[in-house]
C-alpha positions as CSV (number, residue, x, y, z in Angstrom):
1,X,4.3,-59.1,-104.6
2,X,6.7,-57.5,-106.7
3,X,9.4,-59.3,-104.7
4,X,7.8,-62.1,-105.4
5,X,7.7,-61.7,-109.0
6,X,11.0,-61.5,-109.4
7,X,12.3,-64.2,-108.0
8,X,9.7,-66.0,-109.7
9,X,11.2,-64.9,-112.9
10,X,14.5,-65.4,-112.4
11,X,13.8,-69.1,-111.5
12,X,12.3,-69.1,-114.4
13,X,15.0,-67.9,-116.4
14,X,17.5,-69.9,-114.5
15,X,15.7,-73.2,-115.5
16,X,15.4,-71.8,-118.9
17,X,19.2,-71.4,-119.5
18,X,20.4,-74.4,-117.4
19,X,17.9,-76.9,-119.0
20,X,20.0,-79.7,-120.3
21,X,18.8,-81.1,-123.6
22,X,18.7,-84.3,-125.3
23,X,20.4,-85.1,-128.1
24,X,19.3,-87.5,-130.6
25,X,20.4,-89.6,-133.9
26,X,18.6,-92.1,-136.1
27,X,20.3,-95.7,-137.5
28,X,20.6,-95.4,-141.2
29,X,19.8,-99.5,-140.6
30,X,16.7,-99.5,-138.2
31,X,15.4,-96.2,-139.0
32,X,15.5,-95.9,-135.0
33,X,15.5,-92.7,-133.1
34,X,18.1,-93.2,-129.9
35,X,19.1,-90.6,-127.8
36,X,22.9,-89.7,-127.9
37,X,23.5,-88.2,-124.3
38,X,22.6,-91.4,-122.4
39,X,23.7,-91.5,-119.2
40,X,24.3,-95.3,-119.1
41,X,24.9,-98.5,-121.5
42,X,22.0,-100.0,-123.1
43,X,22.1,-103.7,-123.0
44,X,19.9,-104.6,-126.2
45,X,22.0,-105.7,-129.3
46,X,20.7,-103.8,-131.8
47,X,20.6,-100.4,-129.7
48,X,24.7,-101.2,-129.4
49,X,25.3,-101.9,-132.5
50,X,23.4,-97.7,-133.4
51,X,25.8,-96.6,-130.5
52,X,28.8,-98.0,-131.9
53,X,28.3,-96.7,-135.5
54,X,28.1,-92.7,-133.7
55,X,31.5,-91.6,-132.9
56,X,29.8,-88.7,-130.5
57,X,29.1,-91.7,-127.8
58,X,31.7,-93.3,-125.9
59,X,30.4,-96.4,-124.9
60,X,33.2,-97.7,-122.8
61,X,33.1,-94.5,-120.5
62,X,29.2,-95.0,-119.4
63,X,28.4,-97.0,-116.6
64,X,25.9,-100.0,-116.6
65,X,22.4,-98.1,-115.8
66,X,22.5,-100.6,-112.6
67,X,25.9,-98.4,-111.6
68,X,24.7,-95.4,-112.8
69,X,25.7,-92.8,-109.7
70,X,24.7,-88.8,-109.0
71,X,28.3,-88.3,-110.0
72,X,28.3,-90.3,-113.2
73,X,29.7,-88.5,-116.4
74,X,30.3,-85.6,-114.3
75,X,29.5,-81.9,-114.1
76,X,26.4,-81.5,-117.1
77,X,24.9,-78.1,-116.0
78,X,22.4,-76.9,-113.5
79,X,19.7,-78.3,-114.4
80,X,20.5,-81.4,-115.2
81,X,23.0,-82.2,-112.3
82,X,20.0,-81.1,-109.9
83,X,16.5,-82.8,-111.5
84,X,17.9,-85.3,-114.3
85,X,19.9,-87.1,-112.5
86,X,19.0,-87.4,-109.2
87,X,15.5,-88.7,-110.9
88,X,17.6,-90.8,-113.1
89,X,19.0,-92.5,-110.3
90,X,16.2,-93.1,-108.6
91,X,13.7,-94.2,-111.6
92,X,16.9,-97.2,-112.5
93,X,16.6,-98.0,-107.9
94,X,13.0,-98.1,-108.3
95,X,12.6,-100.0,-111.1
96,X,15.3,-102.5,-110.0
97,X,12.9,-103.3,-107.1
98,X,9.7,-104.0,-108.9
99,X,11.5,-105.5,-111.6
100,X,10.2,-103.3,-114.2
101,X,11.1,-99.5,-115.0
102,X,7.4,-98.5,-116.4
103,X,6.0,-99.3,-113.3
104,X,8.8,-97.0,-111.8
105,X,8.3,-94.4,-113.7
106,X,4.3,-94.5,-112.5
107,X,5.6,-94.8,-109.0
108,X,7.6,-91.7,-109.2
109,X,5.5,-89.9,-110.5
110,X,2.8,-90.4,-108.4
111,X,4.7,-90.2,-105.3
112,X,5.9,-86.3,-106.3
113,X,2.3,-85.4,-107.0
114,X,1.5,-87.0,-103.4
115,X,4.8,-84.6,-102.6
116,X,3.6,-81.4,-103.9
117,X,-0.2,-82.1,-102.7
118,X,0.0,-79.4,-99.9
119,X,0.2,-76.8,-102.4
120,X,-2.0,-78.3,-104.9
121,X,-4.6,-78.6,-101.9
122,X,-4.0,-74.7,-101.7
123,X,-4.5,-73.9,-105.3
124,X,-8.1,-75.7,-105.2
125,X,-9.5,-73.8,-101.9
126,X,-7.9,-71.1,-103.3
127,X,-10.3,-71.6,-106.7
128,X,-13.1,-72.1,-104.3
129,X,-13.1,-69.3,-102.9
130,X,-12.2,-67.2,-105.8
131,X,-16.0,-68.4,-106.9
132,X,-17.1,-66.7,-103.6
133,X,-15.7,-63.9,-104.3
134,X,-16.9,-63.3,-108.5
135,X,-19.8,-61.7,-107.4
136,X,-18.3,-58.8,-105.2
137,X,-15.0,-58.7,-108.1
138,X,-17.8,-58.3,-110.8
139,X,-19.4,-55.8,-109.1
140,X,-16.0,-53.9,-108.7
141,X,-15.7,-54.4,-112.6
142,X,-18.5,-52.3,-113.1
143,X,-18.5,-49.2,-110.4
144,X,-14.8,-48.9,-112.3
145,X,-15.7,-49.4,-115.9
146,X,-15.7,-45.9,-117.4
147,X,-13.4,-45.0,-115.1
148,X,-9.3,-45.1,-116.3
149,X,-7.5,-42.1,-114.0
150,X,-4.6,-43.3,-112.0
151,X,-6.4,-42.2,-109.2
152,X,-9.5,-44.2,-109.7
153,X,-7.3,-47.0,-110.7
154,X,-5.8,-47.1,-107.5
155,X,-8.9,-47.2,-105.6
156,X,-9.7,-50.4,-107.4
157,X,-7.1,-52.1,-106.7
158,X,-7.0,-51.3,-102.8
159,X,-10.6,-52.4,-103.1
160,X,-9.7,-55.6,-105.1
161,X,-7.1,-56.4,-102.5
162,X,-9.8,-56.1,-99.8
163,X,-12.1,-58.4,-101.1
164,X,-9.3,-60.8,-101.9
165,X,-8.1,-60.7,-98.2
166,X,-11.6,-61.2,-97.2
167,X,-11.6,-64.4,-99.0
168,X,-8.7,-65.2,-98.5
169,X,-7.4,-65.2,-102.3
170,X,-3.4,-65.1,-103.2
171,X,-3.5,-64.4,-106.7
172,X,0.4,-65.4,-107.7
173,X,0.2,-68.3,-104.6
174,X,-1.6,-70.7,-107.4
175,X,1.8,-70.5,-109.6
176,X,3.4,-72.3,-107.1
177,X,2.3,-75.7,-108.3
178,X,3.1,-75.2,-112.0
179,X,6.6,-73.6,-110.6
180,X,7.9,-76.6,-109.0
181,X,5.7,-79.4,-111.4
182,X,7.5,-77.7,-114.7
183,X,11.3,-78.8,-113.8
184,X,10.5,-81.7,-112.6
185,X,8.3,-82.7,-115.6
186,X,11.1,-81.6,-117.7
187,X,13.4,-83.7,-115.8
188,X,11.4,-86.4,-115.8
189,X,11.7,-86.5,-119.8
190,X,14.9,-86.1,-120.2
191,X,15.5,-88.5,-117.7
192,X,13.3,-91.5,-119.3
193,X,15.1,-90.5,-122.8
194,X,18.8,-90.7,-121.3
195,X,18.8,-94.0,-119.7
196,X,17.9,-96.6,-122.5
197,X,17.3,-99.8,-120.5
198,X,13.6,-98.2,-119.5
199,X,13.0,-97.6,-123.5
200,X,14.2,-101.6,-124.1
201,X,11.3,-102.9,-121.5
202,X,7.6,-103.4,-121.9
203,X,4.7,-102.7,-119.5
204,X,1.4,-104.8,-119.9
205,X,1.4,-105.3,-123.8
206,X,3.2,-102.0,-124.5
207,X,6.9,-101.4,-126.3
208,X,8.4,-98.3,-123.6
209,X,10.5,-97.0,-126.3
210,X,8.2,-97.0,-129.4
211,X,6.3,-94.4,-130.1
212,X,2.4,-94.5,-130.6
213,X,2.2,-93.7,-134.0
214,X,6.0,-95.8,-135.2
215,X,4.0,-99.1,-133.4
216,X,0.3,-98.2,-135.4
217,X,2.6,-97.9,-138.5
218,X,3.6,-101.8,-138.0
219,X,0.0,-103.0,-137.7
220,X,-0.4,-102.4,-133.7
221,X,-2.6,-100.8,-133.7
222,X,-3.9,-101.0,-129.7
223,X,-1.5,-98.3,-129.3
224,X,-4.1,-96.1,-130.2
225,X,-5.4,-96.6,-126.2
226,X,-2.0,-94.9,-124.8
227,X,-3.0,-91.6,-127.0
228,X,-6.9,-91.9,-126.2
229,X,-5.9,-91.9,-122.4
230,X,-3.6,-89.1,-122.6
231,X,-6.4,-87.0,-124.7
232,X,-9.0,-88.2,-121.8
233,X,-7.1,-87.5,-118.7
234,X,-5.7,-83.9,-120.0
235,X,-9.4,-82.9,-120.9
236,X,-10.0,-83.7,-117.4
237,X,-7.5,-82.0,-115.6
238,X,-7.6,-78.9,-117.5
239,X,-11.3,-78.6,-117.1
240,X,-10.6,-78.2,-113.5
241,X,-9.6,-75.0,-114.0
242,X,-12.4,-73.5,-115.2
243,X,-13.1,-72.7,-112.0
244,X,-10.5,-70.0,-111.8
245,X,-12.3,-67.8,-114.5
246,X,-13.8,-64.5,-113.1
247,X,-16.1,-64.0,-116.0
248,X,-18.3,-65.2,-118.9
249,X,-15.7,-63.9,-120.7
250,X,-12.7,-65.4,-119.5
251,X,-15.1,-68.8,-119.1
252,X,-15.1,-69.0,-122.8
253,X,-11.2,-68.1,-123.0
254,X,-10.4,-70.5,-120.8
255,X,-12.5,-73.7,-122.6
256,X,-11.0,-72.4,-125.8
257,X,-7.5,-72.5,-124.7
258,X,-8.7,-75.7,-122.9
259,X,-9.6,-77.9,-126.4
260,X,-6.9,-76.3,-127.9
261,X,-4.3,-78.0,-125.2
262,X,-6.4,-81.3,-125.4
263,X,-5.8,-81.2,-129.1
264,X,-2.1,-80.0,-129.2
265,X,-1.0,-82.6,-126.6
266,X,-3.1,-85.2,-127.9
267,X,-1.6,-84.5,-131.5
268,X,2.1,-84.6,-129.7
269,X,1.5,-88.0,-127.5
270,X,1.3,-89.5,-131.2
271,X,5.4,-89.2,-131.2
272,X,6.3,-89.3,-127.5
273,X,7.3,-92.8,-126.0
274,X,5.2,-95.0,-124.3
275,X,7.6,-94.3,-121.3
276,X,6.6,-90.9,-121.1
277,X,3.1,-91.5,-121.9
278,X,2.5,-94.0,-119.1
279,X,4.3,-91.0,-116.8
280,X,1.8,-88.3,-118.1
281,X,-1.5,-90.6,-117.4
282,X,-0.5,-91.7,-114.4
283,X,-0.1,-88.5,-113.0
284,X,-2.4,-87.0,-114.4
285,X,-5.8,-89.5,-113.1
286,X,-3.8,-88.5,-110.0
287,X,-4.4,-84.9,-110.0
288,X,-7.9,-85.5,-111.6
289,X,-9.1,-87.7,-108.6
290,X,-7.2,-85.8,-106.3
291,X,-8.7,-82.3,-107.0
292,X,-12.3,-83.9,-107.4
293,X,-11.0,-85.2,-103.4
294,X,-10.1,-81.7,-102.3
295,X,-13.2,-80.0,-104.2
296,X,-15.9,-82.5,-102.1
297,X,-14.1,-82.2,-98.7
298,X,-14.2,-78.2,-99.2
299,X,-18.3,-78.5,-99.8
300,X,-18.3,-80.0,-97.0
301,X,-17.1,-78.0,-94.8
């Protein structure tokens, strides 16, 4: 476990200090936000005409985003050389075969959920069975409550490792998911924000680069419906994991931190793209329906 632990961390840590991070400038004319690390050319006038007024971007040494290659611009850290760009490169191939990059950036992100399902499937029978076992764990709570020695404390945690492996529980196993989910999320961000022909496109009757509250402040406002979905689907998949909470206590933690999150991100989708926001609903009703999938088939059996 301890092992374990620290590799954990220095992943972590790793991912903390190679992150890449995206640099951006507003027009003094259109007021626009663009990023200034793009990865590629843009193709709309008026996004040109912002890049050629910052000396930091050299337009004539980006590829076309249809060119864009692993290797493009060359060595950019860790981090970004890794997740950015490979998912770069493969959001601007999807999106060139269904003609549209929102509905590549759904696709993506739905088929690395679908990747990463083996351990999300863990996670939840891993949850389930940690409900099994709250009634022997509380009962452990109290025959060690007035109890601190070192000695007493190490007879509870024996005990607590025995009940777990009679369930079946590995505490630091449901980490896994947010391990490998984080980076890529990450990635995936950075990725929509570096290559500007995805923020130039529409999806349905939604701008991909505008943000929810910049297209409410012109009058549009249906926008409102990207932000109420984002608020709906994160209630939803945070409440599903209430079920990891050992006691009243931590129940009441846990739906505390829960509205809290719901509110914060819900506050935040206000000034993310509509790029990003399509990403975070999409896969987000995927992990929602696929959880609900996971917790039926394990009352079943």
């Amino acid at each position: 476990m301890k092992k374990t632990k620290k590799v954990v961390i220095l992943i972590l840590l790793t991912c903390m200090l190679t992150t890449g991070c995206t640099r951006t400038f507003q027009d003094e004319d259109t007021k626009k936000m663009y990023t200034e690390n793009i990865l590629c050319k843009p193709t709309d006038e008026k996004s040109l005409e912002a890049y050629d007024k910052n000396e930091n971007v050299k337009l004539n040494k980006l590829p076309k985003c249809e060119e864009f290659k692993l290797t493009s611009g060359g060595y950019e850290g860790l981090f970004t050389n890794i997740f950015v760009k490979p998912l770069a490169w493969l959001i601007i191939q999807v999106g060139r075969l269904v003609k549209n990059y929102g509905l590549s950036i759904i696709i993506l992100g739905v088929l690395l959920r679908l990747l990463v399902m083996p351990l999300s499937k863990k996670t939840i029978n891993m949850s389930e069975n940690m409900k099994k076992a709250q009634p022997e764990l509380e009962k452990l709570e109290k025959k060690y409550s007035n109890r601190t020695d070192q000695e007493s404390m190490l007879k509870k945690n024996q005990e607590m490792l025995m009940i777990y492996k009679k369930y079946d529980i590995k505490p630091f196993s449901g980490c896994l998911v947010s391990l490998i989910q984080l980076p890529l999320f990450f990635a995936f961000l950075e990725a929509i924000q570096r290559i500007p022909v995805i923020l130039e496109e529409r999806l349905l009757w939604f701008d991909l680069g505008t943000t929810p509250w910049e297209a409410m402040k012109s009058g549009q406002y249906y926008y409102i419906i990207i932000v109420i979905l984002i608020a709906l689907v994160t209630y939803l998949s945070f409440k599903n994991m209430n079920a990891t909470s050992m006691n009243s206590d931590q129940v009441a933690q846990t739906k505390f931190m829960t509205k809290m999150m719901v509110v914060f991100i819900t506050f935040m989708s206000f000034t993310l793209n509509v790029g990003i926001g399509f990403y975070w609903i999409a896969t987000s009703t995927f992990a929602v329906i696929q959880n609900y999938i996971f917790k039926r088939d394990k009352k079943k059996k």
